[in-house]
C-alpha angles and dihedrals in degrees: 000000000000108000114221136189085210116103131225101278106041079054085062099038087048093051097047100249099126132355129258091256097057082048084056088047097048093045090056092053089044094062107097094009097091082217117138110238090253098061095043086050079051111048094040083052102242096137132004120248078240090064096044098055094043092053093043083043091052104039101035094039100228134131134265109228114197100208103182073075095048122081114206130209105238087217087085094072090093110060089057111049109229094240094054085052098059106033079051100036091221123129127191109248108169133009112188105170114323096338122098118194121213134196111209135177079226129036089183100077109098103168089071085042084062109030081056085046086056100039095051107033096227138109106261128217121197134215128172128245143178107277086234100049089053091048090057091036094060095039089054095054101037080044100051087032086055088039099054091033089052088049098046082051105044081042081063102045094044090129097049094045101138116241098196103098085215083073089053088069103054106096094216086065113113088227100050094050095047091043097051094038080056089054094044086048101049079046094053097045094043098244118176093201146017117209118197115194130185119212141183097268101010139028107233117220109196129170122205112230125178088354094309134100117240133185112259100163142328126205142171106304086232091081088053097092089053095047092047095045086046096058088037081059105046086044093054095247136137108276086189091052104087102146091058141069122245136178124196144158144252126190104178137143130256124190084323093315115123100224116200121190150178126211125192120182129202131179114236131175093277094038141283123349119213131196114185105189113196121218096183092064096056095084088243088170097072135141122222088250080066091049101082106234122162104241081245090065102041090073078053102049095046083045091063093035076048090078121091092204144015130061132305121189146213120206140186146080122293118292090025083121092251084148092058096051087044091053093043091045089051097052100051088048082051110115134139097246087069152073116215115179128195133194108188134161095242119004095232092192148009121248108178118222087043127100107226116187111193113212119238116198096188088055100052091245114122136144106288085047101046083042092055093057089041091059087057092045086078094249121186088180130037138181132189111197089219127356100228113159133023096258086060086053097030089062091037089055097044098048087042086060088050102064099280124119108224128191120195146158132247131175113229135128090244152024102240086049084066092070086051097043097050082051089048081061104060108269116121120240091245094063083040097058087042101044096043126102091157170292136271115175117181150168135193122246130196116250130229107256100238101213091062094031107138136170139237138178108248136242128264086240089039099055087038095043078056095059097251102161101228083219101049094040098048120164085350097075084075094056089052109115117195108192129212130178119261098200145247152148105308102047079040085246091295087112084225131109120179135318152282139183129243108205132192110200129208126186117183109246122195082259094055088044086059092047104056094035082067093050098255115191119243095255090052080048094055100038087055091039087057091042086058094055101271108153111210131235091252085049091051095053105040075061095056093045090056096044090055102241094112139019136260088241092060088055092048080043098054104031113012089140095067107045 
């Protein structure tokens, strides 16, 4: 790194990047903020934090480090105090001998250079990297570091672990730090869910990420109990009650964020398992442009919001992101001029303007109760969180028939089984028919991480286990590419980053109406379905695998029996 006496701004202004007057500006809105000038050029949009790292990068001849592609040995943590991170928003990101490399949001300051320097005893060596990245970045190795520090000391005070609950509220307790820095972690990484499992000799901690269970932390087994009574008590439950299952609930904030999540207990053979599942964490805000649907299917899918009343179903198995679709669905039906009801176990987030009613077992209320009273609170919308019995049908068909326009959920492979199931439930083929706007069925697929996608020339079984006619494709079937992800640090070597959902949407034609008036078997439904236009779930994946957004093992994963 060159080192420079001139400041932030005059590097921008030298490099051509802003003008001396928008400097003038920024420094006037900097006075009283206790902002640095490169967050205040940032946040007014002068310049992008793109720009300012290129020109720093440039001027000043040090690295850019992406962090979001660098793992970084918690370890570090100690040879930069956490409060100096974050005031300096610098993380330690190598030490090789008696040199320690840092990635900062600004390379300028000297004085943290030199506070680390002095700390650590070593020669440090600066890059630069995104503000954001850093900020992550800090919060994932203190985190881990507290984490891992909390369990080796609770580990060593088994004996003395504190049975009063009163005690699992105190924040100096071993427990309640390992336990919140678990929570911070799973929210960080965008885990959907956080197993603890108690064994024999350790007590597991895994975090499911992108659908897939990954390791987070094991400890001594004997910490287990304590773990398992913290989280009893967060989510409201019994801490006394160990033979039973129990499920319970937890809303609290983490750094701003509002956390919502569901625990369920049950007794095994070394103790209480908890699975804590984060709603928070399943991208329930989304638009339709984040759903996923082919442009094919999104004519489809207003067709079927077009309707002012019928069904409309979700199908699927559980973790197919129904609840996503519901929730989008629901926001953009959403107006002032309507009342739009739901009755869900549990509610998973709040939408305001919508009345949300949350079922109670113990209580005797379910979904065909709470659903009575909705039908008499003058609904124009409703919506049942799962159809699961044939009074709950029973009563969605029947309002749906009514004048109401009613979304729910079933769990079925399809969406054709959906019309056999609903008959398997009782209701007769002729209120199906009636009743019924339409079906989306869907699943989530892993993505390609983009920064390892690579691509390869297929195999012979490959491009013919994908349906490519050898005649129609020619001398062309040698040119096809399929992708997959190599691996590396920022999709942790898996080659996948994130995910998307595949859909196969059926709205009900006139045809299709006849058809299952007349009690057409689910092979004649989804023969006529197909006749209509619905692409199938296989269809719609085979799609994605060619265009490069997934791989050819997801497809063998999801639907091996039918290629």
């Amino acid at each position: 790194m060159r080192y420079t006496t001139l400041k932030l701004g005059e590097i921008l202004v030298k490099d051509g990047v802003m003008d001396e007057k928008t400097l003038q500006e920024a420094l006037k809105s900097q006075k009283g903020s206790g902002k640095r000038v490169g967050e205040i050029l940032i946040e007014n949009k002068f310049i992008t934090e793109e720009q300012l790292i290129n020109s720093l990068s440039s001027q000043l001849g040090i690295e850019y480090i992406d962090l979001e592609a660098v793992k970084i040995d918690p370890s570090l943590s100690k040879y930069v105090p956490e409060s100096i991170a974050r005031t300096g928003h610098v993380v330690p990101v190598q030490k090789e001998d008696r040199i320690l490399k840092l990635a900062m949001a600004d390379p300028l300051d000297y004085n943290t250079i030199s506070d680390i320097g002095a700390y650590s005893k070593l020669t440090v060596r600066v890059a630069i990297s995104k503000q954001s990245e850093i900020e992550k970045k800090i919060h994932q190795i203190y985190a881990s570091h507290k984490a891992i520090e909390a369990a080796q000391e609770l580990s060593k005070l088994v004996e003395a672990i504190p049975k009063e609950t009163d005690s699992y509220q105190n924040a100096d307790q071993p427990i309640v730090r390992l336990v919140n820095m678990m929570i911070e972690q799973a929210v960080l990484m965008k885990a959907s869910d956080i197993h603890i499992e108690p064994g024999e000799k350790k007590v597991r901690i895994r975090f499911r990420i992108d659908g897939y269970l990954v390791p987070y932390l094991e400890a001594d087994t004997g910490i287990a109990p304590a773990v398992v009574s913290r989280i009893k008590f967060m989510g409201g439950m019994n801490i006394a009650e160990k033979r039973l299952p129990q499920d319970g609930r937890i809303n609290i904030k983490i750094r701003g964020q509002e956390i919502d999540m569901r625990i369920s207990s049950i007794p095994s053979i070394f103790g209480e398992k908890i699975v804590i599942r984060i709603a928070t964490a399943l991208d329930l805000n989304l638009d339709r442009s984040e759903i996923g649907f082919l442009s094919e299917n999104i004519a489809r899918f207003d067709q079927m919001l077009s309707k002012d009343h019928g069904i409309i179903l979700i199908t699927g198995p559980t973790g197919s992101g129904k609840s996503t679709t519901l929730y989008t669905i629901l926001r953009e039906k959403k107006r002032d001029d309507i009342n739009l009801i739901t009755v869900e176990n549990p509610v998973e987030t709040i939408i305001p303007g919508i009345t949300q009613v949350d079922i109670n077992t113990k209580a005797g209320l379910n979904f065909a109760t709470i659903l009575r009273s909705i039908l008499r609170q003058d609904p124009d919308i409703i919506m049942v969180g799962e159809i699961r019995d044939e009074e709950t049908a029973d009563l969605s068909i029947g309002a749906a028939i009514t004048g109401h326009l009613v979304f729910s959920t079933l769990h079925t492979f399809d969406a054709p089984s959906a019309v056999i199931r609903l008959v398997d439930m009782g209701i007769e083929p002729f209120m199906v028919s009636a009743a019924l706007v339409g079906v989306i069925s869907q699943r989530l697929i892993r993505k390609i991480c983009p920064r390892c996608k690579v691509s390869y020339e297929p195999s012979v079984e490959e491009l013919d286990r994908l349906n490519l006619n050898h005649k129609e494709l020619g001398k062309q079937r040698e040119k096809i590419l399929l992708y997959k992800g190599a691996g590396c640090e920022y999709c942790n070597q898996t080659g996948y980053k994130g995910r998307t959902a595949i859909h196969e949407i059926m709205p009900i034609t006139p045809k299709l109406r006849k058809g299952i008036y007349d009690g057409a078997s689910i092979d004649d439904v989804r023969k006529i379905a197909i006749e209509e236009g619905m692409i199938t779930l296989y269809e719609n994946l085979r799609i994605r695998v060619l265009e490069g957004t997934t791989t050819y093992e997801e497809l063998l994963k999801l639907y091996s029996s039918q290629i």
